[in-house]
C-alpha positions in Angstrom: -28.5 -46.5 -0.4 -28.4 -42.7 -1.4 -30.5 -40.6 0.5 -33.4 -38.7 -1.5 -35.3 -36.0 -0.6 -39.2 -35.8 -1.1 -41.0 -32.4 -1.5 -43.9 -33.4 0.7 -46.9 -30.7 -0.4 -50.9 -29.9 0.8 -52.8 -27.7 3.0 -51.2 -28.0 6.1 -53.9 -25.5 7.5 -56.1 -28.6 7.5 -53.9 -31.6 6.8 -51.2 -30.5 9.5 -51.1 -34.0 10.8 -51.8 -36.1 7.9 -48.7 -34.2 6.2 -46.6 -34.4 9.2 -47.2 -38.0 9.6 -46.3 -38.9 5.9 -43.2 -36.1 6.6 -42.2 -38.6 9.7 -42.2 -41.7 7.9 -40.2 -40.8 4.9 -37.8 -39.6 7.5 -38.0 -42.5 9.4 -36.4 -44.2 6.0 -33.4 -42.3 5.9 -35.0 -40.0 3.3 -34.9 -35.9 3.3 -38.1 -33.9 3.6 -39.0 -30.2 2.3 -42.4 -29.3 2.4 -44.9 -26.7 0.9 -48.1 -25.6 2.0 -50.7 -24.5 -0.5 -53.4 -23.5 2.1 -54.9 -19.9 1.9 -57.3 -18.7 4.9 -54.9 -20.6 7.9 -51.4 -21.7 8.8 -49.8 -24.7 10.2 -48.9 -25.4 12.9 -45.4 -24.9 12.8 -43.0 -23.2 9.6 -42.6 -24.7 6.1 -40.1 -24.7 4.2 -42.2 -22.9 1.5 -44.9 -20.9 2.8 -48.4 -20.0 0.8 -47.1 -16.5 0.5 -44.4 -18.1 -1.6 -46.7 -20.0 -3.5 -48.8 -17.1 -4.5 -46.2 -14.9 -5.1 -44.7 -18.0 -7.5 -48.1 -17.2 -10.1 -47.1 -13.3 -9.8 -50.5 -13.1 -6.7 -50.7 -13.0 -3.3 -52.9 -14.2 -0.6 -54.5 -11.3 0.0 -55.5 -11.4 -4.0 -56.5 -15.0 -3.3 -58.8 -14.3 -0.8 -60.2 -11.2 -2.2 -61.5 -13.6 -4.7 -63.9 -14.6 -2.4 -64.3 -17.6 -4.2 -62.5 -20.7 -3.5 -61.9 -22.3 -6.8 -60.2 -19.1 -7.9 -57.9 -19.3 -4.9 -56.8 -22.5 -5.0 -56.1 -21.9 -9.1 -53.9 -19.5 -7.9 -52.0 -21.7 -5.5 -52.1 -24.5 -8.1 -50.4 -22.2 -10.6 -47.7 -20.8 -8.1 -46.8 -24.7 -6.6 -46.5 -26.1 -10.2 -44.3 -23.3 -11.1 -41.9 -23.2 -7.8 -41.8 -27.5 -7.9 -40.2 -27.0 -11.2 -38.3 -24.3 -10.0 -36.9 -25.9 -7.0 -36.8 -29.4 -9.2 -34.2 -27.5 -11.4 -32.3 -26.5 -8.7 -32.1 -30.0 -7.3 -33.9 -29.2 -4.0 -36.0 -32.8 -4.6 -35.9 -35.7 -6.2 -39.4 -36.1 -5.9 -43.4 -35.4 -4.6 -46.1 -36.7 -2.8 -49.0 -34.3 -2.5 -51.9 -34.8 0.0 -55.7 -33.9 -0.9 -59.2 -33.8 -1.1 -61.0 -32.7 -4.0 -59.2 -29.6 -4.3 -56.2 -30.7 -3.3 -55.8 -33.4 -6.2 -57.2 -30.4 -8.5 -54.2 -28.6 -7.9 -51.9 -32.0 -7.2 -52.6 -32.5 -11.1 -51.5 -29.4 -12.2 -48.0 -29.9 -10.0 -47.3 -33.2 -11.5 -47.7 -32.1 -15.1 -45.2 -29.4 -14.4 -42.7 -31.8 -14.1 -40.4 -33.6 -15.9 -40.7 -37.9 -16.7 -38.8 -39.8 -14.6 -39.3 -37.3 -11.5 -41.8 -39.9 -9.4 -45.1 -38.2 -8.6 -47.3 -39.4 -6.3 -50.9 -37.9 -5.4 -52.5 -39.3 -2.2 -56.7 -38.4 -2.7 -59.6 -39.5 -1.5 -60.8 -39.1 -5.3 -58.1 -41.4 -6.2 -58.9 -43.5 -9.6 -62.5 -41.5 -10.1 -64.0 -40.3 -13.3 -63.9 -37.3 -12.0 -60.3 -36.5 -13.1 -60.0 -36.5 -16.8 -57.2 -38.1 -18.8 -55.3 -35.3 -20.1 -54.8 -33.9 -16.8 -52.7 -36.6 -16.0 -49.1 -36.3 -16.4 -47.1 -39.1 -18.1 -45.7 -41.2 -15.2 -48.1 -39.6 -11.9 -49.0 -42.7 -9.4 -52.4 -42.3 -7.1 -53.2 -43.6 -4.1 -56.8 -44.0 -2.7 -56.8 -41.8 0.7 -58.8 -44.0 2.8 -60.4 -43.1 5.7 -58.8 -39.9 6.1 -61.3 -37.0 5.3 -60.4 -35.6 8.7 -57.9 -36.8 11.3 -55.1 -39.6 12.0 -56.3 -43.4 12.3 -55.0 -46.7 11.7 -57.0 -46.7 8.2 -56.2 -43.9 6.6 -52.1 -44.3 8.2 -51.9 -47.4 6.1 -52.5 -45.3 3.2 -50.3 -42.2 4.0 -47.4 -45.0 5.0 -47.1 -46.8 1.7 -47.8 -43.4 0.0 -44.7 -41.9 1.7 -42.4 -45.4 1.4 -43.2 -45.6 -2.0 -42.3 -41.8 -3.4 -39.2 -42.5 -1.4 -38.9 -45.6 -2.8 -39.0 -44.4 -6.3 -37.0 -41.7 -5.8 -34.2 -44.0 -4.9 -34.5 -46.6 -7.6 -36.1 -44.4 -11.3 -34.1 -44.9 -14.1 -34.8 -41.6 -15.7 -35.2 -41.2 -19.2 -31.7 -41.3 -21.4 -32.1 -38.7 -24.5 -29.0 -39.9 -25.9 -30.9 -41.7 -28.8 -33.5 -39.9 -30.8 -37.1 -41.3 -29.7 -39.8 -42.6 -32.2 -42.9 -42.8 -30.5 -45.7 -45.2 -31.8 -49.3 -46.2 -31.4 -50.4 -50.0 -31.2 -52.6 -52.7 -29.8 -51.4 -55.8 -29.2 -50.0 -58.1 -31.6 -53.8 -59.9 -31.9 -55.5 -56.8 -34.1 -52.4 -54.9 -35.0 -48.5 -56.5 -35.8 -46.6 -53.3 -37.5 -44.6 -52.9 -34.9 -42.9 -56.9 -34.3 -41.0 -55.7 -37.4 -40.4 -51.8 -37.2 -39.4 -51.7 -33.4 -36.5 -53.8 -34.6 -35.9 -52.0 -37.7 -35.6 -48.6 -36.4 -33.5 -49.7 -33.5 -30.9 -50.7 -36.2 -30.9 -47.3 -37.4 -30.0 -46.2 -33.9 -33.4 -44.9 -32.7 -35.5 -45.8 -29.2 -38.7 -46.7 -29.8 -42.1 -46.3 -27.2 -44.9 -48.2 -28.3 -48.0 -46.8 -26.6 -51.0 -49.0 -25.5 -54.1 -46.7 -27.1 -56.3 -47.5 -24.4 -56.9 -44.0 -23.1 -54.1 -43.3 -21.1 -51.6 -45.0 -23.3 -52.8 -42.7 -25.7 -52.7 -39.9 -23.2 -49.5 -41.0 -22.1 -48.3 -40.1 -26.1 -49.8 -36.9 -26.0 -48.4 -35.6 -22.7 -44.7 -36.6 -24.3 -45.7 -35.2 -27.7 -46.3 -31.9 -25.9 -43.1 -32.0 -24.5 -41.3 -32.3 -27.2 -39.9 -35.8 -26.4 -40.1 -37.3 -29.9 -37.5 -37.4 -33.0 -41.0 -38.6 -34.9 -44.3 -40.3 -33.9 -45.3 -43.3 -35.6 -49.6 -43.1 -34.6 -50.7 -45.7 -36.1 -53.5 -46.6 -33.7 -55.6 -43.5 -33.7 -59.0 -45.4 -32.3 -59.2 -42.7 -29.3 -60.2 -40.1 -32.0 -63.3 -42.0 -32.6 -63.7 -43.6 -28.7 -64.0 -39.5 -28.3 -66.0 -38.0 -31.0 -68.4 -41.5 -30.3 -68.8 -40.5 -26.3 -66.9 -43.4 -24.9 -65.5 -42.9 -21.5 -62.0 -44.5 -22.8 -60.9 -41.2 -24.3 -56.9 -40.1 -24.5 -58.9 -36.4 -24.1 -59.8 -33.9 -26.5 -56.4 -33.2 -27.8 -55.9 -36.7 -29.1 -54.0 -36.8 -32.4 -52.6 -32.7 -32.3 -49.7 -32.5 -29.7 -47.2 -34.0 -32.4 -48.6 -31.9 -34.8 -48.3 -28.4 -32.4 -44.9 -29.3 -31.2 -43.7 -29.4 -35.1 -42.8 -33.0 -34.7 -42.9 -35.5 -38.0 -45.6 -37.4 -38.1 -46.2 -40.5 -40.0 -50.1 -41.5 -39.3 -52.3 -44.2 -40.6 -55.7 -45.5 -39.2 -55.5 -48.8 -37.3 -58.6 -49.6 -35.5 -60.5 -46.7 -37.0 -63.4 -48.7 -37.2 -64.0 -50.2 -33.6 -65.0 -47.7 -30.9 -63.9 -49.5 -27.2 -66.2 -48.8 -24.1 -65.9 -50.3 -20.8 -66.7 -54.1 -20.6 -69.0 -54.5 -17.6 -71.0 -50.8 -18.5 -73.8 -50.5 -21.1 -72.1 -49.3 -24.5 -72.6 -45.5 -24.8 -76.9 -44.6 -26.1 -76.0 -43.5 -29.5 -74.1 -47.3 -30.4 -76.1 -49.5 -28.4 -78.0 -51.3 -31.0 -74.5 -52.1 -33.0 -72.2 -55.2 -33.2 -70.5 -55.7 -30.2 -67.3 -57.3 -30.0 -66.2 -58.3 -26.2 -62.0 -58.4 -25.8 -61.8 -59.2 -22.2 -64.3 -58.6 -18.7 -62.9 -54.8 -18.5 -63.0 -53.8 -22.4 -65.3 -54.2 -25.2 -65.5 -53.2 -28.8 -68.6 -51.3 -31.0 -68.1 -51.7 -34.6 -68.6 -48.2 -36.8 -71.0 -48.3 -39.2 -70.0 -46.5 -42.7 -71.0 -42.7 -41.6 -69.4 -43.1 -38.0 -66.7 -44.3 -40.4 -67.0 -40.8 -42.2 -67.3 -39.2 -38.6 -64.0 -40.8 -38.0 -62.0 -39.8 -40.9 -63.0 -36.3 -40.6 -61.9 -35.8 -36.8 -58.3 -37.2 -38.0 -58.4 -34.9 -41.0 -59.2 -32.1 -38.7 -56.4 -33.1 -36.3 -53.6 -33.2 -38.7 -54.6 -30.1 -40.2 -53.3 -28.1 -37.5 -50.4 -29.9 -37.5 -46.9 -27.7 -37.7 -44.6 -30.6 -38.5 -44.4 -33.1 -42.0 -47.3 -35.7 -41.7 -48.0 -38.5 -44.3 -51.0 -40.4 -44.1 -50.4 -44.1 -45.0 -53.9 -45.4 -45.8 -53.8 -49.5 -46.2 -57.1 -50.0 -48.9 -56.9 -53.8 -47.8 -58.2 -52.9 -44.1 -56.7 -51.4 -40.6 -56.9 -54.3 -38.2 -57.0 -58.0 -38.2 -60.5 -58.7 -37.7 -61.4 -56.8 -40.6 -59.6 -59.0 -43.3 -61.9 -60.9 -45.8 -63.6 -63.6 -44.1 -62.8 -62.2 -40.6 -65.4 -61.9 -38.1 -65.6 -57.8 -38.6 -65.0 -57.4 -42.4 -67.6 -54.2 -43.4 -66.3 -53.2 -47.0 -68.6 -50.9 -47.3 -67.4 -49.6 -44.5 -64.0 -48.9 -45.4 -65.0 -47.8 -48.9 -66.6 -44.9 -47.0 -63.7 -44.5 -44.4 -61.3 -44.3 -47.6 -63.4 -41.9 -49.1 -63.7 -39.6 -46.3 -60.0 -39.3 -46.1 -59.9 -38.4 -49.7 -62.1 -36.2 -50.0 -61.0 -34.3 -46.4 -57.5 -35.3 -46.7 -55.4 -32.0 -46.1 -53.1 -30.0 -48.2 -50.6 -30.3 -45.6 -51.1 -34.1 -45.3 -49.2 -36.0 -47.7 -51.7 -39.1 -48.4 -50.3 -42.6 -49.8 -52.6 -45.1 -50.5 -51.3 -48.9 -50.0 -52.2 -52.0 -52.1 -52.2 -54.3 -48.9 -53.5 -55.1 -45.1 -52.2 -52.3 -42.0 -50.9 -55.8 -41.0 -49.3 -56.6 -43.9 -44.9 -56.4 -44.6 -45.5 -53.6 -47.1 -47.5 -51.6 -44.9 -44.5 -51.7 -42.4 -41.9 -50.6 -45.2 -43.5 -47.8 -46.5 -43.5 -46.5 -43.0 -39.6 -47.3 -43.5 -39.5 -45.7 -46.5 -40.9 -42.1 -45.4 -39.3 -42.4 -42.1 -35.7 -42.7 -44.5 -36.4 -40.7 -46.4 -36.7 -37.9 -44.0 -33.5 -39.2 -42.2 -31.8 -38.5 -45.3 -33.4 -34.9 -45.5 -32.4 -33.6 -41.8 -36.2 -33.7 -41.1 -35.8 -36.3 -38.9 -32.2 -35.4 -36.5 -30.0 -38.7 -37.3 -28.1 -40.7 -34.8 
């Protein structure tokens, strides 16, 4: 098995033995070690491999800046900035194959920004006792970053919080030695979608565009499906984005906890990416199944998926509300976007007869996007059902079409 080596990083002023520990077991697996302390008042107990002066000096500061802060959060932005820029540094220049970062609060503040530094594929684990909270919000999570609940171990070594820090440690080492990283070779389409119960596009135009030679990533737009998108989209990953679910527009202009983040529906368009966009699910908003639904939709249909997930249908001015936070997204967009608007209806519960048909709901939702469609949007309007064959070949048909004009790279 080939030896990787795991940049092991935290504020050894503090978490000396916790750090040390986790260094001893990766070790202990045949796997390298170099480690980084981001502390700022004290110093471990023994020399890293990159000290907090090199941190600091990594965001163009120093320690003594940091401290004369006097304020803690600004110090610790300051080491947060310096370690994500010297990982990627030192990630160029092969010195790791990947991280495990150690925190509290603040730690997993900065652990965040580390992890979005880097690129997917490079495993990223955090190990926090604020592991899986709401505190953390989705679009500061990069892509691919694993957490691991830090239990036990606010201060000191015990047989609790070890079993943490252990699988933490064998499983970044673990990863290291078995990711597949990402092959560019193929130009990447990446798409929005639920599953094939409320939306079916893409049954029919994953295959398709794999014929034409393209990957295809179909994104689960959940929240961090959705967030998942938008981290890649930043990056600069995609060829062209098919978002065809854009439902975490509305699950965050409506206040529902299951947001992608603000920036939902506007890294494609920043990056200059092609987009080709159309509105499936518009009209549900999803909130968490076993928490009241947020205030301002609590006296409207309710539609329960599962135990963890649960579904508020719009009435015709959220509808409106909708369609102008997409307008407003694509209209910042840098790339080609057209906006494939299906008049028959966006999901499958919504056809005629179906438990959540509203057509004076659509009606409104089409009318929005008419009215605030745009001029850089490019709107077709479809005689037929989001679910429909023709609503999946006139995404063929644009996405060919710009093939054939170099605004899409070919294979």
């Amino acid at each position: 098995m080939t030896n990787k080596t795991i940049l092991v990083v935290g504020t050894y002023d503090t978490k000396d033995d916790e750090l040390n520990y986790m260094a001893e077991v990766i070790r202990g697996q045949g796997g390298g070690v170099v480690t980084m302390d981001v502390s700022v008042l004290g110093d471990p107990t023994g020399p890293c491999d990159y000290s907090k002066h090199d941190v600091a000096a990594a965001a163009g500061s120093s320690i003594k800046a940091a401290i004369a802060t006097e304020d803690e959060n600004q110090a610790m932005q300051i080491m947060a900035n310096g370690s994500a820029a010297l990982a990627l540094r030192l990630y160029r220049e092969g010195v790791f194959d990947g991280v495990v970062v150690l925190g509290g609060s603040m730690g997993t503040d900065l652990a965040l920004d580390l992890c979005q530094a880097l690129p997917l594929g490079v495993p990223k684990y955090v190990v926090s006792t604020v592991s899986f909270s709401p505190l953390i919000p989705p679009e500061r999570l990069a892509a691919d970053i694993q957490m691991i609940l830090w239990a036990g171990g606010l201060y000191g070594l015990n047989s609790i919080c070890k079993a943490s820090l252990s699988q933490a440690a064998g499983a970044v080492l673990g990863a290291a030695r078995a990711v597949q990283k990402p092959d560019f070779s193929k130009p990447l389409v990446g798409m929005t979608s639920f599953g094939k119960t409320v939306l079916r596009y893409m049954v029919g135009l994953k295959p398709a565009l794999e014929e034409r030679g393209y990957e295809v990533a179909v994104f689960h737009a959940t929240g961090m499906g959705g967030r998942a998108f938008e981290s890649l989209a930043a990056e600069g990953i995609f060829a062209a984005v098919m978002d065809f679910a854009p439902q975490e527009v509305g699950n965050h202009i409506m206040g529902s906890s299951i947001s992608a983040g603000p920036d939902r529906m506007t890294n494609a368009g920043k990056a200059g990416i092609p987009q080709i966009a159309a509105p499936g699910c518009y009209d549900l908003v999803d909130f968490v199944g076993w928490q009241a639904a947020p205030a301002k939709l609590a006296a409207q249909e309710v539609h329960a998926h599962n135990r963890l997930l649960s579904s508020v249908l719009l009435n015709a001015e959220q509808r409106r509300d909708v369609a102008r936070a997409i307008c407003e997204r694509l209209a910042e967009a840098q790339g080609p976007v057209v906006f494939l608007l299906p008049l028959k209806g966006c999901n499958e519960w919504d056809r005629p007869g179906a438990p959540l048909c509203d057509p004076d709901g659509l009606a409104a939702f089409i009318d929005e996007i008419r009215t605030g469609c745009p001029d850089n949007v490019e709107l077709r309007e479809l005689e037929c059902h989001i679910n429909d064959p023709e609503f999946s070949a006139a995404a063929l048909e644009v996405f060919d079409d710009w093939v054939a004009q170099g605004t899409i790279a070919p294979q």
